[in-house]
C-alpha positions as CSV (number, residue, x, y, z in Angstrom):
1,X,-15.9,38.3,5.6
2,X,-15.7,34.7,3.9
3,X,-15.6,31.8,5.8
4,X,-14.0,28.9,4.2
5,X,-16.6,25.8,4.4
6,X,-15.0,22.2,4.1
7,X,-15.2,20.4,1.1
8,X,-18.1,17.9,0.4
9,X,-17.1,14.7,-1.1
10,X,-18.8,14.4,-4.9
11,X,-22.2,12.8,-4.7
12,X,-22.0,11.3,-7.8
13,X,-21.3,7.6,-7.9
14,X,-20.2,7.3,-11.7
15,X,-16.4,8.6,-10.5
16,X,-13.9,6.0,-9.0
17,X,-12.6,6.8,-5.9
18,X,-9.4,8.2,-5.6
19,X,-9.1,6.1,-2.0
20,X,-9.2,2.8,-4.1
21,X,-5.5,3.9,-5.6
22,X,-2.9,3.4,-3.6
23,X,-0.4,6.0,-3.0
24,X,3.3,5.8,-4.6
25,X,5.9,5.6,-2.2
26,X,8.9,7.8,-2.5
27,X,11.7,5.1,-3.7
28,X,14.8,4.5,-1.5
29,X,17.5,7.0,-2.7
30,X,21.1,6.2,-2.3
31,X,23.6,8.1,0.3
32,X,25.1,10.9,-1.6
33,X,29.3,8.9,-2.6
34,X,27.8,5.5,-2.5
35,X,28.5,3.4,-5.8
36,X,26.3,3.2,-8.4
37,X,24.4,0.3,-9.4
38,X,21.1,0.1,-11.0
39,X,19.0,-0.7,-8.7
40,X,20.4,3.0,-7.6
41,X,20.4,4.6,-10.9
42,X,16.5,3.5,-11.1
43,X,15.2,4.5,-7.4
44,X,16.7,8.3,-8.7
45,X,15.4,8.3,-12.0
46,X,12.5,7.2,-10.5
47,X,12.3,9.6,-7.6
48,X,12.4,12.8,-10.0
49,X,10.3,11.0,-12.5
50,X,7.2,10.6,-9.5
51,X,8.0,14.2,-8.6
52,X,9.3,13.7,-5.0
53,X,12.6,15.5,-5.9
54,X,13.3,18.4,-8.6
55,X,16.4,16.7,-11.2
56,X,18.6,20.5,-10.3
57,X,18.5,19.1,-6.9
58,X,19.3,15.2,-7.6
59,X,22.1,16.7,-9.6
60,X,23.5,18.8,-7.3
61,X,23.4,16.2,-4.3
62,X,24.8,13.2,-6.3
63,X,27.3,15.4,-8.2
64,X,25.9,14.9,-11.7
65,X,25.4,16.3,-14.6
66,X,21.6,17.2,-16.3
67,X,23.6,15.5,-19.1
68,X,24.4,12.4,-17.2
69,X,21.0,12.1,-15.7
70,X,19.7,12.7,-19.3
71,X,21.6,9.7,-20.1
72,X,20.5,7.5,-17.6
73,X,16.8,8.3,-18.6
74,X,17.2,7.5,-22.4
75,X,19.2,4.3,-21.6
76,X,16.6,2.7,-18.9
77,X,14.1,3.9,-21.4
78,X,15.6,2.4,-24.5
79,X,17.1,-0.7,-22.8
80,X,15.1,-0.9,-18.9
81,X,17.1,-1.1,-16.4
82,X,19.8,-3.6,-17.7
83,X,20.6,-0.4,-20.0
84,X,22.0,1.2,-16.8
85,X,25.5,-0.9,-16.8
86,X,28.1,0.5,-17.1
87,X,30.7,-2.6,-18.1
88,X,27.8,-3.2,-20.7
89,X,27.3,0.4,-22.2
90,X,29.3,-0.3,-25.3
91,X,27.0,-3.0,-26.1
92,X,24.3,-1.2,-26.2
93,X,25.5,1.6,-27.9
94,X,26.5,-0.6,-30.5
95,X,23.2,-2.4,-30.4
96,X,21.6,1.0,-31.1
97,X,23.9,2.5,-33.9
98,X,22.9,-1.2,-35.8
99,X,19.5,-0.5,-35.6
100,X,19.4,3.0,-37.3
């Protein structure tokens, strides 16, 4: 029969302590019909991007697409969050199809 013994910290000093990090917090996520705004749009992107929540199941609560949330990913990574507006998408779009 095995008994499991507790885990001894590493001895060696040359490794940073994972204690000295401190620990993401799982962002604020909107109520599920609220309107979107960016500071929104970024605490979910954020929250499946940290892995607190599986994007299938952001989806299915907020009523999106993967397509949509696909979207949302490329445009706060192309543009940040500002890239998230709505009223100033065609801008952007337009800003992109210049640059290629």
């Amino acid at each position: 029969m095995h008994s499991l013994a507790p885990m001894q910290p590493n001895s060696r000093s040359d490794t940073p302590a994972d204690d000295d990090r401190p620990i993401p917090r799982l962002p604020e996520l909107p109520s599920p019909g609220q309107r979107w705004s960016l500071r929104r749009k970024a605490a979910v992107i954020e929250a499946v991007r940290g892995g607190w929540v599986p994007v299938d199941e952001v989806c299915r609560l907020y009523n999106l697409s993967v397509d949509e949330f696909l979207a949302w990913e490329r445009d706060i990574d192309r543009n940040g969050v500002p890239g998230l507006r709505t009223t100033r998408y065609q801008i952007y779009r337009d800003t992109e199809a210049r640059r290629a």
